[in-house]
N, CA, C and O atoms as a DFTB+ gen file, in Angstrom:
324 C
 N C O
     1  1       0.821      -1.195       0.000
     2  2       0.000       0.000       0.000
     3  2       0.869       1.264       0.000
     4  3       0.642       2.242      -0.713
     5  1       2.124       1.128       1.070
     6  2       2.726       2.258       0.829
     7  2       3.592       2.919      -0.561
     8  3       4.117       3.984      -0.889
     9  1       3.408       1.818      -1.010
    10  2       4.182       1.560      -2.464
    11  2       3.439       2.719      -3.532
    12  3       3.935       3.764      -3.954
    13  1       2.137       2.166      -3.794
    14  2       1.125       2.647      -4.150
    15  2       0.521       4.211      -4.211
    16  3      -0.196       4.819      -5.006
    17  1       1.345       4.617      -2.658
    18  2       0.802       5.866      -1.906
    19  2       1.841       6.642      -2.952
    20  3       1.474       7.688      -3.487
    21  1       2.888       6.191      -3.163
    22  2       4.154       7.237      -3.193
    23  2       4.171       7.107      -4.664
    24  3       4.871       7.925      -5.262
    25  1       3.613       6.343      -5.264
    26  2       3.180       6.302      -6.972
    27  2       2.159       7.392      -7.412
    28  3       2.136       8.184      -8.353
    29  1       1.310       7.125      -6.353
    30  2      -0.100       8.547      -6.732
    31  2       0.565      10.046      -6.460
    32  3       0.446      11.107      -7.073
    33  1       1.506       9.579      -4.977
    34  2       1.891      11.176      -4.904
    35  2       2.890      11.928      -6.061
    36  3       3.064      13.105      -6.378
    37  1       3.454      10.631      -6.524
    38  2       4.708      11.038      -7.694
    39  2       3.567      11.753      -8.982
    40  3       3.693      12.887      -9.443
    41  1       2.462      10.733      -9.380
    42  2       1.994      11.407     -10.469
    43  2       1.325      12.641     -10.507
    44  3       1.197      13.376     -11.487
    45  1       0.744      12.881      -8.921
    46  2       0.295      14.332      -8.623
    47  2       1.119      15.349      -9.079
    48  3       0.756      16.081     -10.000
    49  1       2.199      15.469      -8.523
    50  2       3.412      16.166      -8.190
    51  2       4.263      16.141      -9.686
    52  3       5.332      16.739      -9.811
    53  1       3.657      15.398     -10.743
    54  2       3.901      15.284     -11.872
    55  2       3.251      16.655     -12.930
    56  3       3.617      17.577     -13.659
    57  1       1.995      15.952     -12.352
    58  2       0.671      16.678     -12.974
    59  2       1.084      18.472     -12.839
    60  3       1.207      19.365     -13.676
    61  1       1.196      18.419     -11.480
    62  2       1.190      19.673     -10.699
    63  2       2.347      20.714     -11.460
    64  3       2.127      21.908     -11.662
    65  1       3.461      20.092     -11.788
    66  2       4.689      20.386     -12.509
    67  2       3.977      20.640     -14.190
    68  3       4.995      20.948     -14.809
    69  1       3.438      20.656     -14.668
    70  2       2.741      20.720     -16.228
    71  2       3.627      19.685     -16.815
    72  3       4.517      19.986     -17.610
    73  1       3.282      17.897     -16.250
    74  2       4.130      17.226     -16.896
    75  2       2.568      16.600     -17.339
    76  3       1.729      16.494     -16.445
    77  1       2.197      16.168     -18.841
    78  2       1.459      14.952     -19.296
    79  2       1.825      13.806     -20.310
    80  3       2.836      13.641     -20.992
    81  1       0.982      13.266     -20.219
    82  2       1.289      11.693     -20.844
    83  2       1.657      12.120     -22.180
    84  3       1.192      13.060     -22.824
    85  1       2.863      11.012     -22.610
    86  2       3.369      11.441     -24.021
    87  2       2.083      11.194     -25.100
    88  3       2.049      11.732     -26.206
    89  1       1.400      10.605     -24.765
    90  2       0.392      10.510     -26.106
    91  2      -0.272      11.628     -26.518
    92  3      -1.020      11.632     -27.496
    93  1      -0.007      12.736     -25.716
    94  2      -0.616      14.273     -26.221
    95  2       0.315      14.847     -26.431
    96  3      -0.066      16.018     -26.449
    97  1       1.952      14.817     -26.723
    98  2       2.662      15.235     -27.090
    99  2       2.635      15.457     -28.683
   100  3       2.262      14.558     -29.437
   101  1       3.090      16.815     -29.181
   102  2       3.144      17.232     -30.353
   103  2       4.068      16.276     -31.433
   104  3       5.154      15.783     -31.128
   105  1       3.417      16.128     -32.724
   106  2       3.948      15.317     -33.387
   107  2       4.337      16.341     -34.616
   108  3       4.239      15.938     -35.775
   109  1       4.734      17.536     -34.357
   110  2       5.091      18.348     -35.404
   111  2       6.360      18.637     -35.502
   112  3       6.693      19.125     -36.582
   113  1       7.192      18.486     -34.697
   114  2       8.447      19.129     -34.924
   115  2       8.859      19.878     -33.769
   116  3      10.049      20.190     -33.776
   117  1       8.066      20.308     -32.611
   118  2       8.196      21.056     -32.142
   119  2       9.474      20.463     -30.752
   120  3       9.174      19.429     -30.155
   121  1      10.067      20.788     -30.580
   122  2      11.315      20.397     -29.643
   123  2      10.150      20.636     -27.675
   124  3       9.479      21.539     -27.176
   125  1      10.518      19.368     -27.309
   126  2       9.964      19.757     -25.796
   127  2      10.634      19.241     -25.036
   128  3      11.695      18.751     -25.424
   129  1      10.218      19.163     -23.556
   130  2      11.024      18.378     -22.678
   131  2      10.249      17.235     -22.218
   132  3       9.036      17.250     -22.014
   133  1      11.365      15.823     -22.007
   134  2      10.473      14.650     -22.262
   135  2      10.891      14.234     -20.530
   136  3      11.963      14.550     -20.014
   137  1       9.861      13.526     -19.875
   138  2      10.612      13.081     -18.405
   139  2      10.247      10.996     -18.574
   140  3       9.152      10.487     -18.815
   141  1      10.698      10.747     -18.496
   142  2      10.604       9.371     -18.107
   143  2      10.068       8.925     -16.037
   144  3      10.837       8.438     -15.209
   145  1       9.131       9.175     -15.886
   146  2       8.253       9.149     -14.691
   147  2       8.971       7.620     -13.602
   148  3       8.888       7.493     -12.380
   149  1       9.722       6.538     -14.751
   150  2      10.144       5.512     -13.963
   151  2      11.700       5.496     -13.483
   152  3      12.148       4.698     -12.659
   153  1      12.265       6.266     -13.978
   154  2      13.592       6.420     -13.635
   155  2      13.738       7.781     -13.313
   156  3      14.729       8.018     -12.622
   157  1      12.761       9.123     -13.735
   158  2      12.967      10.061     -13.303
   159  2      14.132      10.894     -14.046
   160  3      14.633      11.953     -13.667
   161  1      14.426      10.166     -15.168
   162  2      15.314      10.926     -16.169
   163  2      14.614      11.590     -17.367
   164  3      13.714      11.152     -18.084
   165  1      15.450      13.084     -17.399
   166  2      14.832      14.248     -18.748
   167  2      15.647      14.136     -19.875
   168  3      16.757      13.605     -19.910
   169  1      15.097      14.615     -20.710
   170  2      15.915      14.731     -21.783
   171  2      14.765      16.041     -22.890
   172  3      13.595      16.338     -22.650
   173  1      15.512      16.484     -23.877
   174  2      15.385      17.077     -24.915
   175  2      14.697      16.902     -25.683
   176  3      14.574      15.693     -25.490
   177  1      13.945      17.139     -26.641
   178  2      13.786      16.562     -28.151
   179  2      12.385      16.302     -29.007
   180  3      11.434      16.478     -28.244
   181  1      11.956      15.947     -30.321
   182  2      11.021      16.311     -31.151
   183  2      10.310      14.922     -31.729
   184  3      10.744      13.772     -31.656
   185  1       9.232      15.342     -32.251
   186  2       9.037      14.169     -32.685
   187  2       9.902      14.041     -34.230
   188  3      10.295      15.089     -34.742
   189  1      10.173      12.682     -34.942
   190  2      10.583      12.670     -35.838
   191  2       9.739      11.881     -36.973
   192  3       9.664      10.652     -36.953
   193  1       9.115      12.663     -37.954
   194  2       8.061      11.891     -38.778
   195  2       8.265      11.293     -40.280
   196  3       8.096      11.841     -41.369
   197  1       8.659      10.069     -39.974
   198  2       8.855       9.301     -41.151
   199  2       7.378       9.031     -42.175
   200  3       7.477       8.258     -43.127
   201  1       6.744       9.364     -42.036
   202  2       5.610       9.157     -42.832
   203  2       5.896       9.453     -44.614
   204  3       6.257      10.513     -45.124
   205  1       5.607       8.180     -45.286
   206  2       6.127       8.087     -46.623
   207  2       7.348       7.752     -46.977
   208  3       7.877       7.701     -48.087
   209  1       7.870       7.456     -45.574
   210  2      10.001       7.334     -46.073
   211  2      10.296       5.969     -45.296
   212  3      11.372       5.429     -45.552
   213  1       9.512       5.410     -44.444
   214  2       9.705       3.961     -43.878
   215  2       9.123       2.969     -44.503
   216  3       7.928       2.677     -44.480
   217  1      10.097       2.381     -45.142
   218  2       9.914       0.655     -45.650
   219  2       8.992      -0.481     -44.435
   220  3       8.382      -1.530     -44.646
   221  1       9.185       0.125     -43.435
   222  2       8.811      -0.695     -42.414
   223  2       7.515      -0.181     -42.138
   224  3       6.943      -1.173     -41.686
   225  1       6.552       0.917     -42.128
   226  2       5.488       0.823     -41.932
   227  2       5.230       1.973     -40.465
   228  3       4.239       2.391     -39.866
   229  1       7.123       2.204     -40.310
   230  2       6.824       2.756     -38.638
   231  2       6.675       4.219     -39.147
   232  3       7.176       4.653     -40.184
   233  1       5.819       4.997     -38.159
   234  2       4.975       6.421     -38.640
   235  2       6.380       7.657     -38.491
   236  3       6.760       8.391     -39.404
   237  1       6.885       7.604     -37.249
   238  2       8.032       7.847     -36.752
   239  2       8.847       7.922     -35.525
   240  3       9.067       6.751     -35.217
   241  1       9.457       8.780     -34.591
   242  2       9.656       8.524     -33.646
   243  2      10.343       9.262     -33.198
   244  3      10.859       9.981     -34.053
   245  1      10.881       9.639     -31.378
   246  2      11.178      10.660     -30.955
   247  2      12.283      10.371     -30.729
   248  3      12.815       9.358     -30.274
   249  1      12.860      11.918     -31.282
   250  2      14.076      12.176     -31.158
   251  2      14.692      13.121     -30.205
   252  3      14.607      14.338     -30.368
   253  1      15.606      12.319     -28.739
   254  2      15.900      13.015     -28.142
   255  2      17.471      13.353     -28.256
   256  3      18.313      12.856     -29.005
   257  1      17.606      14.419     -27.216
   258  2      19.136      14.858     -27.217
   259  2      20.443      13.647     -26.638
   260  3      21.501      13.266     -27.139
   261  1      19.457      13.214     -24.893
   262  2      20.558      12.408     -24.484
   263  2      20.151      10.393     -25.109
   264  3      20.986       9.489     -25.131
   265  1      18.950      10.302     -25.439
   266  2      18.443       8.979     -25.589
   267  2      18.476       8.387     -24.234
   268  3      18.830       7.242     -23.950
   269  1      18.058       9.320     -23.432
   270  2      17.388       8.682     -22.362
   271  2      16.256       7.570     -21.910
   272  3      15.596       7.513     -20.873
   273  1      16.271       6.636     -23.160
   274  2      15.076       5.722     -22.953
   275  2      13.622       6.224     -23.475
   276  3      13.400       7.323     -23.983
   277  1      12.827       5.353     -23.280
   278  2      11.219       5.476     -23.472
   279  2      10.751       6.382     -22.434
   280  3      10.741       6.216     -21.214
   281  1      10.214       7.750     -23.408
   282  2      10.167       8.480     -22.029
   283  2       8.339       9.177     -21.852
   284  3       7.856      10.002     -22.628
   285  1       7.678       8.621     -20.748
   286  2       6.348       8.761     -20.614
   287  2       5.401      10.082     -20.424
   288  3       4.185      10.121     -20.609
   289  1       6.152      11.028     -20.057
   290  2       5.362      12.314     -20.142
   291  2       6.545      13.396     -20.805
   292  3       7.773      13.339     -20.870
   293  1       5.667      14.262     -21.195
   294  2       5.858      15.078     -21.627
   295  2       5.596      17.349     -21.416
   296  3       4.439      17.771     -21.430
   297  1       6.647      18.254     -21.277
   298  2       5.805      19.749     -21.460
   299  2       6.522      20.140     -22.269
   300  3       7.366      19.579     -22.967
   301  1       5.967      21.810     -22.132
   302  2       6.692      22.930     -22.888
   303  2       8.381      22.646     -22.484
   304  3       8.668      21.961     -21.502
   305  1       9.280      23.172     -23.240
   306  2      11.010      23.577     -22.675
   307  2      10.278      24.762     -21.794
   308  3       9.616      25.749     -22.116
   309  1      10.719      24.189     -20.487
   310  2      10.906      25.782     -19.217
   311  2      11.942      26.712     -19.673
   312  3      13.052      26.323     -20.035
   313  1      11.538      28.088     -19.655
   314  2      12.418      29.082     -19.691
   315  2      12.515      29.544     -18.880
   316  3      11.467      29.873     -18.325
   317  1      14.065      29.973     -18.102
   318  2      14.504      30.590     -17.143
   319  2      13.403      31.491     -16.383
   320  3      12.292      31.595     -16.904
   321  1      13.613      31.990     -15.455
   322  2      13.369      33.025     -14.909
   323  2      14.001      34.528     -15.492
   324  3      13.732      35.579     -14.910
């Protein structure tokens, strides 16, 4: 249960941060910041759209700076203060 507790509070505290699920992430080009929610690692980067140029059928895929893995939410790049 306590396991559980500290999973809901992580995704609050996610939410709360303007972090959401990558599936509403922009598929245009637009560069954002990506967080991976299970390891807690960020990274950089855009979507990349192969549409019409893959032999394989795949649509395309995101391209980050460090290749930090499969990464589950997504915001805007924060700008400084």
């Amino acid at each position: 249960m306590e396991d559980e507790n500290k999973k809901a509070w992580a995704l609050l505290l996610r939410m709360a941060d303007g972090w959401k699920d990558i599936t509403t992430a922009p598929k245009d080009g637009t560069r954002i910041e990506f967080l991976n929610a299970d390891s807690g690692l960020k990274d950089i980067g855009y979507w990349c759209d192969y549409k019409g140029q893959s032999m394989t059928g795949i649509e395309g895929e995101w391209n980050t700076e460090l290749g930090n893995g499969d990464m589950t939410h997504w915001r805007p790049i924060q700008r400084e203060p």
